[in-house]
N, C-alpha and C positions, 0 to 999 in steps of 0.2 A: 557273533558269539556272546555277545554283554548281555543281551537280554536272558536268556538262558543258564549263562553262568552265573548272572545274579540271582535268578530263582532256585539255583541250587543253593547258593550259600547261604538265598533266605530260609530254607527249608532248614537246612543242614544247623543255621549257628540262631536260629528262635528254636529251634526242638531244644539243644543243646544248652539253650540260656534257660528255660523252664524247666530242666530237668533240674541243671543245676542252681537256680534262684529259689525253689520250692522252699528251701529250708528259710529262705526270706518271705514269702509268698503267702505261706500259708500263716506264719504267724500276722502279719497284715493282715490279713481276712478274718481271722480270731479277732483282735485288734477292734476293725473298723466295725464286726457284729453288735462288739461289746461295747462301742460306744456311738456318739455324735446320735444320729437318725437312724442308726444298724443298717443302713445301707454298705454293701459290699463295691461294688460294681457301679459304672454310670456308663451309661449307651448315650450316644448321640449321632443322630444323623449328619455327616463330612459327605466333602463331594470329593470322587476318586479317581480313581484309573480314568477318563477319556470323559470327565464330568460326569460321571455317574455317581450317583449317593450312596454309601454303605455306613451300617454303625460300627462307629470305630469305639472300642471298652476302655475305662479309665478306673481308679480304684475309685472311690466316690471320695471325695474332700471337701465336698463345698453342702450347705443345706440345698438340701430337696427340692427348694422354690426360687433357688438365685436365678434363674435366667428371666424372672419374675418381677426380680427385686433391684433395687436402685443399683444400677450398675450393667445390668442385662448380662447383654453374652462376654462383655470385657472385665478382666478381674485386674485390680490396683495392689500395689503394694498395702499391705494390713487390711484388706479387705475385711469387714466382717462379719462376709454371709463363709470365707472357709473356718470348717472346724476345724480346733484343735491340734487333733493327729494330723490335720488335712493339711496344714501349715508346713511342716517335718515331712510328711511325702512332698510336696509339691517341691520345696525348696531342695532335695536331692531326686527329685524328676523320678524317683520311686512309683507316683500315680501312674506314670506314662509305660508301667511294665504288663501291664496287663494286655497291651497293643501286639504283644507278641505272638498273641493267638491269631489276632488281624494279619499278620504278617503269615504264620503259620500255612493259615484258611487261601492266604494268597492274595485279598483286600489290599495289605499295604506289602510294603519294602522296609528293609532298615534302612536305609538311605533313601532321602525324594524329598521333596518340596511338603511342606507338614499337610493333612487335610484339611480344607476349612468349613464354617458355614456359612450356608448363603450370604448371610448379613456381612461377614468379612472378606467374603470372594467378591461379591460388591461393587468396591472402590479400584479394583484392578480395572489397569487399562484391557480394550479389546484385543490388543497382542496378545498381552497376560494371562488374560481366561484362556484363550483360544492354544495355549502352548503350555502353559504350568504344569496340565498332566497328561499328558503324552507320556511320562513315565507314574508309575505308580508311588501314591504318598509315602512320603517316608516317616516314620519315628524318631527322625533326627536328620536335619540337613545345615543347610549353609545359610536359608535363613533363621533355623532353630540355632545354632550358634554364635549369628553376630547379633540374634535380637533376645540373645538369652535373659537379659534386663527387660523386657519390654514392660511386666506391671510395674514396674518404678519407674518407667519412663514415662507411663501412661499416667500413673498418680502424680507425677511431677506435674503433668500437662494438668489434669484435674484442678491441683492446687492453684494453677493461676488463672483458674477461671473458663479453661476450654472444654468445651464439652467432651468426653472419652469418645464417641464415636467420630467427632469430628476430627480428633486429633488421629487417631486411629486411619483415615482415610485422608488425613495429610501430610501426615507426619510419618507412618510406620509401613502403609500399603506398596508410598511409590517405591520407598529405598527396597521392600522385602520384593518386591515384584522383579526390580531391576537383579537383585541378588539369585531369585530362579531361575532367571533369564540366563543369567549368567551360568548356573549349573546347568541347563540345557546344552549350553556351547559345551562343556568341560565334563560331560558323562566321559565314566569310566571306571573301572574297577581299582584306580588309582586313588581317582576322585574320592571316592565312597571309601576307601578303608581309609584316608587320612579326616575326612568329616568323621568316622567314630570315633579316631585316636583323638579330636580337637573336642567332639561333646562329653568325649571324659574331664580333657584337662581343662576346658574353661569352667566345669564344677568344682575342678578345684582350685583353680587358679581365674576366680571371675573375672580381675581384673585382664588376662595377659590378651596381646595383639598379635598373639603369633598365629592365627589366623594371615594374617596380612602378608605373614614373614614367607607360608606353605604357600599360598593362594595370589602372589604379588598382583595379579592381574582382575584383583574382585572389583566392582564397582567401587566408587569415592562415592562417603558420604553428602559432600557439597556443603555443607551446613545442614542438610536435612533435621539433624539434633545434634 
């Protein structure tokens, strides 16, 4: 019954989050017209449901040509190919509402292992690909929450001289792969309403580990960082 009952509450609370965020939505969209590159929206091809690709929508915050430009498809803390607004959405995960139509349409879940692209599905182990999405991506999961830091983790890497992609595929791949692996074991509707209650409260509370305190049983980082 999980799979099922979760499409309904996908249905049921993305309708219900766009009805009620418009009065936030629409000034964004005013907003992002009026400035940076008047870009509204950014599509990008994610791999999904059973490895299949769909575009997943983002409000657009970065210029038009970054996946182009020094840095590729990984973004660092102060980055400065995002604009301005694009700063302020990103850092209250504002960009990431636009997914909700993904969700809607049936592409994603609110809860699931985030989508990625090819370049970052990658560095997963053959387990990893082969199991990550047997459930559909999510908009927020378990490793969107313990790698909520990840451009400051990655710019820290940067700063000493490591390449982002390399670090990226040594440093953030194996712990986040072990971390889905881990919500594969731990599906449930239990599961999933306490991963939204934690992507609210670690935005407001970056620092807290209460993650660890709900989840005692997540992977140990090992020194991974």
């Amino acid at each position: 019954m999980y799979k099922p009952l979760k499409r309904f509450f996908d249905i049921l609370l993305s309708g219900l989050a766009i009805i009620m965020l418009s009065p936030l939505l629409v000034p964004v969209m005013i907003i992002l017209k009026c400035t940076g590159e008047h870009d509204i929206f950014y599509g990008q091809d994610r791999i999904g449901y059973k490895n299949k690709h769909f575009k997943i929508l983002k409000f657009a915050t970065m210029l038009r040509n970054s996946p182009n430009m020094a840095g590729g498809l990984h973004t660092t803390h102060g980055d400065p190919r995002v604009l301005p607004f694009g700063r302020f959405l990103r850092k209250t995960k504002i960009n990431e509402l636009p997914q909700l139509f993904n969700i809607f349409l049936g592409d994603m879940s609110i809860v699931g292992p985030r989508p990625l692209v090819d370049k970052t599905f990658a560095p997963y182990s053959d387990e990893v690909k082969a199991n990550i999405y047997n459930v559909k991506p999510g908009l927020t999961g378990i490793g969107s929450v313990v790698f909520r830091d990840e451009e400051t983790l990655l710019s820290e890497c940067a700063k000493k001289g490591m390449d982002i992609d390399e670090a990226y595929a040594k440093i953030v791949s194996p712990y986040k792969g072990a971390l889905e692996m881990w919500y594969q074991k731990h599906i449930g509707l239990w599961t999933d309403a306490m991963l939204i209650f934690l992507t609210a409260w670690v935005i407001l509370f970056p620092k807290s580990k209460l993650m660890n305190r709900v989840f005692p049983s997540l992977p140990k980082r090992d020194g991974i960082y």
